[in-house]
N, C-alpha and C positions, 0 to 999 in steps of 0.2 A: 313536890318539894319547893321550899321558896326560896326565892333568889335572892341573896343580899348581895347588898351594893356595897363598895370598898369606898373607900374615902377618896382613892385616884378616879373612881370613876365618877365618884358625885362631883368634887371640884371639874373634870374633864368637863362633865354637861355643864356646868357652870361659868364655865369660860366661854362655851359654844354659846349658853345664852346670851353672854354679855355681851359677843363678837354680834350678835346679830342686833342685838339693842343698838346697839352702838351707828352701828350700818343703817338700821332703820332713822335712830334719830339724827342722825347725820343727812339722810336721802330728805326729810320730813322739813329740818333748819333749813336746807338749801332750798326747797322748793316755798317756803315762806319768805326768803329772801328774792329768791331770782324771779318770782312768779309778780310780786307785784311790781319788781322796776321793768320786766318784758310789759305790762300795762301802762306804765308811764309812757314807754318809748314808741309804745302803740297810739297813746291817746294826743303824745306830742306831733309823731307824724301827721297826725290827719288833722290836726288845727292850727300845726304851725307852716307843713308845706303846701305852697298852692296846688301842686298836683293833686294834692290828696284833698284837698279842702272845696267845701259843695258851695261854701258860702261864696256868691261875688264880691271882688272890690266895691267899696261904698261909694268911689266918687273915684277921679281919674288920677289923682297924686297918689292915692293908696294901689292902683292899677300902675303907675309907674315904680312907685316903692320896691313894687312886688315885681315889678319887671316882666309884666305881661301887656305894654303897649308901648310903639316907641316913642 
């Protein structure tokens, strides 16, 4: 025998899908947002602080600027 679907339960599934649309495109926005400024904040540490930066001072006023000689 076949099953028919009531009108409560087609709109029911259809909320469940949009609840999940929703959640997905919500999870999807955020992780285009927050994914490339964690990359800024990455790429800023390691070329703006000396700890993290490979490069030496070019000469000794850029070594005192940066406060790694007294």
């Amino acid at each position: 025998m076949m099953k028919t679907w009531t009108l409560g339960k087609v709109m029911k599934r259809s909320k469940e899908l949009s609840a999940h649309f929703r959640l997905l495109s919500g999870t999807v926005f955020l992780g285009i947002l927050i994914f490339p400024t964690h990359l800024m904040a990455v790429f800023f540490l390691a070329t703006e602080n000396p700890e993290h930066n490979t490069t030496p001072p070019a000469n000794a006023a850029e070594a005192r600027a940066w406060g790694l000689q007294g």
